[in-house]
C-alpha positions as CSV (number, residue, x, y, z in Angstrom):
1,X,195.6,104.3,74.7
2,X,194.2,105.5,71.4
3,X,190.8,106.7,70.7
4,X,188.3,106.3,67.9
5,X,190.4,108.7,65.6
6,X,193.6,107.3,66.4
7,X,191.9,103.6,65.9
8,X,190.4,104.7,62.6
9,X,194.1,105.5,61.7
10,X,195.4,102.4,62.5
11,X,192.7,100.3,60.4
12,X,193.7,102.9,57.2
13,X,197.0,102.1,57.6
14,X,196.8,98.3,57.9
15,X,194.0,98.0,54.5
16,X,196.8,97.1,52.6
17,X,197.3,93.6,55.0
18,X,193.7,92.2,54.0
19,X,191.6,92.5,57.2
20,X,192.7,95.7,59.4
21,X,189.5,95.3,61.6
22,X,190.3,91.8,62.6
23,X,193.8,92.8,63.0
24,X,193.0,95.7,65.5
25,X,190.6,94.0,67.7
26,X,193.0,91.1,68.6
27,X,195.4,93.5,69.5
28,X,193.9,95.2,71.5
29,X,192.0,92.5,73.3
30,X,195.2,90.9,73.3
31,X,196.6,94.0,75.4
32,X,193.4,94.0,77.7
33,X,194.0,90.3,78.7
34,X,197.3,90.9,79.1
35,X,196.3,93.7,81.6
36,X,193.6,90.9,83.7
37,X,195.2,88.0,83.3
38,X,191.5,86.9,82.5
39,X,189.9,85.2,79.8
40,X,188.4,88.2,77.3
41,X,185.6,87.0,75.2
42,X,183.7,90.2,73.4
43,X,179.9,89.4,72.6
44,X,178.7,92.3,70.3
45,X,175.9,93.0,68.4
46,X,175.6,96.0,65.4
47,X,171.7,96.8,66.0
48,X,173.0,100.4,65.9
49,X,175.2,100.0,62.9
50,X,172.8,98.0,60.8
51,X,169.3,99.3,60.7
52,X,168.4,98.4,57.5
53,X,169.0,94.7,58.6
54,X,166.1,95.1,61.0
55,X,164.0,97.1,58.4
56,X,164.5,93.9,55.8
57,X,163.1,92.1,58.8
58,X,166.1,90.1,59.9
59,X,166.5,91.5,63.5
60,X,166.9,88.4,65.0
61,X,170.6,88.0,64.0
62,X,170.9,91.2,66.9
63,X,169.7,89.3,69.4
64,X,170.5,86.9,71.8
65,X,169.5,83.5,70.5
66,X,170.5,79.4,70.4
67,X,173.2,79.9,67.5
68,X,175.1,82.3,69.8
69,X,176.4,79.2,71.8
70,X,178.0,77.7,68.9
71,X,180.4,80.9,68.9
72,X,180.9,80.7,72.8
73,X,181.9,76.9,72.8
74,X,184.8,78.2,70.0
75,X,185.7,80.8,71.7
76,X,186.1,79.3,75.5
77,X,187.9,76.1,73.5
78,X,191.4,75.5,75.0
79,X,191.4,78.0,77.4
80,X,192.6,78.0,81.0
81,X,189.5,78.0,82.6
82,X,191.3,78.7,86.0
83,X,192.0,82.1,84.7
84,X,188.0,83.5,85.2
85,X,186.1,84.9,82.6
86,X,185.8,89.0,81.6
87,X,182.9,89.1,79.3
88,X,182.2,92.2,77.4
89,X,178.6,92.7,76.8
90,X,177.6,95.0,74.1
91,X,173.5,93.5,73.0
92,X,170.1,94.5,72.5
93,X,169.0,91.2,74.1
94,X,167.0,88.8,73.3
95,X,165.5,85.2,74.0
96,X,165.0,84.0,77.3
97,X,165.4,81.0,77.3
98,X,168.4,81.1,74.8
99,X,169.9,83.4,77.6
100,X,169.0,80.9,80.4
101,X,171.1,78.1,78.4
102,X,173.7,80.3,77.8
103,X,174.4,81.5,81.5
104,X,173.9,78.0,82.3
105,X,177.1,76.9,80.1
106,X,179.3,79.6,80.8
107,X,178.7,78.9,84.4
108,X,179.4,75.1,83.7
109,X,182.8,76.7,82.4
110,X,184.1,79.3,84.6
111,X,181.5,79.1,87.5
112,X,180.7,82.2,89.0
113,X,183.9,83.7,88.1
114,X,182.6,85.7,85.7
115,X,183.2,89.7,85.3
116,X,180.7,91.6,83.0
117,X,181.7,94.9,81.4
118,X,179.5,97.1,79.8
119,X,181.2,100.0,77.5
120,X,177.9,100.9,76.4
121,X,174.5,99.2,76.4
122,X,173.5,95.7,77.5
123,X,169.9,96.0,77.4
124,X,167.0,93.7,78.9
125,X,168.5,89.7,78.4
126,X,171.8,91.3,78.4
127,X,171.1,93.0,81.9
128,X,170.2,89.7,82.7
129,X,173.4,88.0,81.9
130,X,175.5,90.8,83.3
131,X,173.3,90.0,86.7
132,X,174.4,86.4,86.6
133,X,178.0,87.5,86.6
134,X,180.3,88.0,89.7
135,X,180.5,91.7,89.0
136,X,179.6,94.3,86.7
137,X,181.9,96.8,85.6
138,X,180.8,99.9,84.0
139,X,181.7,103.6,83.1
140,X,179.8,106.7,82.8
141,X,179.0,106.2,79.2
142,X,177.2,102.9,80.1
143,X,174.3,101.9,80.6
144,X,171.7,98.2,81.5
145,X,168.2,98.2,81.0
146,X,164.9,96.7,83.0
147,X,164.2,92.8,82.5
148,X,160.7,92.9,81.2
149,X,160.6,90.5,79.0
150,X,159.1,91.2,75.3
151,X,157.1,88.6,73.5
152,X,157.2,89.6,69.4
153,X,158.9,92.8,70.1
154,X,155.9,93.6,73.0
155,X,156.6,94.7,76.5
156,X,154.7,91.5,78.4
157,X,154.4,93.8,81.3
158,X,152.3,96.1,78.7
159,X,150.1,93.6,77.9
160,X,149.2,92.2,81.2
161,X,148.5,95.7,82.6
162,X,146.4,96.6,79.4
163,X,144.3,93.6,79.8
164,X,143.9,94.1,83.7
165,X,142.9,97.5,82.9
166,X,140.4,96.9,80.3
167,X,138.9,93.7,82.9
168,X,138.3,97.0,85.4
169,X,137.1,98.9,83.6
170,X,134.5,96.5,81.8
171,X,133.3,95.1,85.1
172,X,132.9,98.6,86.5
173,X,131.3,99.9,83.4
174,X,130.1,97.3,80.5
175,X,129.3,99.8,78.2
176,X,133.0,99.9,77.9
177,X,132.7,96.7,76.1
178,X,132.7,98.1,72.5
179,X,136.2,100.3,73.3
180,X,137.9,97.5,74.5
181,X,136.8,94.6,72.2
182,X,138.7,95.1,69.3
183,X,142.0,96.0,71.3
184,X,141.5,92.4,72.9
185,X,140.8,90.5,69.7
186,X,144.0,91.3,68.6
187,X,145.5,88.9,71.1
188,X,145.9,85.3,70.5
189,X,143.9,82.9,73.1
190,X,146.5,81.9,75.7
191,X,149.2,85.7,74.6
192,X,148.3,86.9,78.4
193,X,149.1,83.8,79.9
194,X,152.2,83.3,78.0
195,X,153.2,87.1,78.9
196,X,152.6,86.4,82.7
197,X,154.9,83.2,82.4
198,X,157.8,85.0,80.3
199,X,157.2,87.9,82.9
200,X,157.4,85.2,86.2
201,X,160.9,83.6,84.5
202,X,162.7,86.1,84.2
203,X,162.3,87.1,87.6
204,X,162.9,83.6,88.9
205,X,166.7,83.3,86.4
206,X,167.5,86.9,87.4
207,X,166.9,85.9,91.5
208,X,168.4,82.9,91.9
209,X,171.5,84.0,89.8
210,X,171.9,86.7,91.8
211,X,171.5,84.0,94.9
212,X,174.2,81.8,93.6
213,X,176.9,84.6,92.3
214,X,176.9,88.2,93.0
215,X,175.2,88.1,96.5
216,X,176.5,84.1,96.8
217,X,178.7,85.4,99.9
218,X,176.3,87.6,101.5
219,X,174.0,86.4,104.6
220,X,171.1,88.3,103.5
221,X,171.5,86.5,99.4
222,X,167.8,85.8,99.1
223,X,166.3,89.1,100.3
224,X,168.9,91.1,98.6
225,X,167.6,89.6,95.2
226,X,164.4,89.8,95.6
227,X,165.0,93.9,96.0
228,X,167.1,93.9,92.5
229,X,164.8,92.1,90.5
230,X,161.6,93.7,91.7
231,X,163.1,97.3,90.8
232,X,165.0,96.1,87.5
233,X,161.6,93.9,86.5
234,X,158.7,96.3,87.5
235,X,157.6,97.9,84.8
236,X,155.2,100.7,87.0
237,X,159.5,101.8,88.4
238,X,161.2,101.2,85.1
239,X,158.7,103.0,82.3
240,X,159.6,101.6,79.3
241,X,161.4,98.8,78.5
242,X,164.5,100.6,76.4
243,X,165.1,102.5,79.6
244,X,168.7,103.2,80.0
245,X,169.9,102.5,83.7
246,X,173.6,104.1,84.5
247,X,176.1,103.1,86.5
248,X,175.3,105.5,89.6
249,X,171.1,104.1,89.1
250,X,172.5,100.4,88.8
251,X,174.7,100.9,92.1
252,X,171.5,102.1,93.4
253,X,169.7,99.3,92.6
254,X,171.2,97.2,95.0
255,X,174.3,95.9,91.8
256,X,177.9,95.0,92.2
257,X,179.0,97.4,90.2
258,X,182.4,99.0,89.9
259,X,183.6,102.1,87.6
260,X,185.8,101.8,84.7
261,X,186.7,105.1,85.6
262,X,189.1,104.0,89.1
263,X,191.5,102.3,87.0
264,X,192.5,104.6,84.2
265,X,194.4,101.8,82.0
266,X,191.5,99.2,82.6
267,X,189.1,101.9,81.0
268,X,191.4,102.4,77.6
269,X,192.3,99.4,77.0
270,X,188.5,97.9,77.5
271,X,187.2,101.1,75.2
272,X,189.8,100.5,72.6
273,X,188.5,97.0,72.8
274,X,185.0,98.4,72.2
275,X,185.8,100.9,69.7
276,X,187.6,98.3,67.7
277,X,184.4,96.2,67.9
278,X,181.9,98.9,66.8
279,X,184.6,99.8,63.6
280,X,184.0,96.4,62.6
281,X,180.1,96.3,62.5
282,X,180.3,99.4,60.9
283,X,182.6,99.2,57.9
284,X,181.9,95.4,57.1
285,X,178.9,93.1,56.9
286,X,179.3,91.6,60.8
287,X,175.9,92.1,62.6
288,X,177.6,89.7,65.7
289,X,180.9,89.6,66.9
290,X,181.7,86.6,69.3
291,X,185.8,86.5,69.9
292,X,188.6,85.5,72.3
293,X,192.0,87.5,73.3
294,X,193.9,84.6,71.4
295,X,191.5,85.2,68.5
296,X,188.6,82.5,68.3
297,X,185.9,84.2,66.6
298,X,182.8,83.5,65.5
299,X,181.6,86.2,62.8
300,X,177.7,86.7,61.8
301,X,177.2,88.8,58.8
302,X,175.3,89.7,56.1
303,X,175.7,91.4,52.6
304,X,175.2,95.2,52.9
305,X,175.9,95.9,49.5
């Protein structure tokens, strides 16, 4: 299978046809499917490619959010639904409850015959939608993140902890008042609150999809939830909330998680799939790629230029 050199060939060779990117990723998600015999849909988003689109303050088209089902519901369209569903993640994340809705449909679709694979990064909502998945496949290259939610690019965890910390220390010492005071008035009246409800959600999606599809056949479903999402969702374990877990740190977490790396054509054909993806956010204007193996797409971009 080719690598990023041999790809970048390939596009230089097709310019001449009109669109060589949009050529090469349907072929080679074309070959991948024909590999599965599963429904391929790629869901990727060009945050690396494109920061100057988060600079002019437009970040949001990165993320997941309520538009992005628009692109599903075209790209699931006439498909054999009996045939599962291999969805390659590739996201910063994004909304909650946008992610929640999402899940929700594509599990209306396929049920819990649903395979996520990660080439590279699905971070924070992304983890979470790779959790609601049957399986997570992954290679040594890749990597999920922790489920802290953020509210307005903030960790919530951060917030609740600084605001328990600064109730401490003000009741054990109120001459700490003056320190902590202007810190505090930066926060709206009910921001706390809201971060300890985005923080209890998250946790509640992440267990009970866990409950109902990668631990669905296991006795012990409940308990064995509970353990993933209080390691993937405590922020005093994870850090920070662009933590990068691997594969080996995932399988540790308590994930089904298998390697890319035990089925050698599996791993080129999904990486060719990938690279082909990532030459498209980075030579055109796509910030979001949302596409089929038969070639459904749905394209977000913007004007570089």
């Amino acid at each position: 299978m080719p690598n990023w050199k041999t790809l970048v060939d390939e596009v230089n060779t097709l310019k001449a046809a009109g669109s060589p990117y949009d050529v090469i990723r349907l072929r080679y998600l074309g070959k991948l499917h024909e590999h599965t015999n599963r429904n391929t849909i790629v869901y990727y988003s060009g945050w690396l490619q494109k920061p100057q689109v988060i600079y002019a303050g437009l970040g949001q088209l990165f993320s997941i959010n309520d538009n992005d089902k628009n692109g599903f519901m075209s790209a699931i369209h006439e498909l054999d639904r009996t045939l599962g569903l291999d969805l390659i993640l590739h996201t910063p994340g994004g909304e909650i409850s946008a992610t929640e809705s999402l899940v929700d449909y594509l599990r209306s679709m396929f049920g819990t015959d649903i395979r996520a694979i990660v080439p590279q990064l699905a971070m924070s909502a992304g983890t979470m939608i790779a959790c609601a998945c049957k399986m997570i496949l992954m290679g040594k290259q890749s990597s999920l993140g922790p489920i802290d939610p953020q509210i307005g690019g903030i960790a919530a965890h951060g917030i609740v902890e600084e605001f328990e910390q600064a109730r401490k220390e003000i009741l054990a010492d109120p001459n700490t008042i003056p320190l902590w005071q202007p810190i505090i008035a930066q926060y709206e009246p009910t921001f706390v609150g809201e971060c300890e409800k985005a923080i209890e959600l998250s946790r509640e999606m992440v267990r009970e999809w866990l409950k109902t599809g990668m631990f669905e056949e296991y006795d012990d479903a409940n308990n064995k939830a509970n353990r993933v999402v209080q390691r993937l969702a405590s922020h005093s374990l994870t850090k920070t909330h662009d933590r990068h877990l691997s594969m080996k740190r995932v399988g540790e977490l308590g994930l089904t998680v298998a390697a890319l790396e035990a089925d050698d054509m599996l791993q080129d054909l999904v990486l060719s799939v990938h690279h082909a993806c990532i030459l498209t956010l980075t030579e055109t204007g796509a910030c979001k790629i949302i596409e089929n193996h038969r070639g459904a797409a749905s394209i977000i971009g913007v004007d570089v230029n």
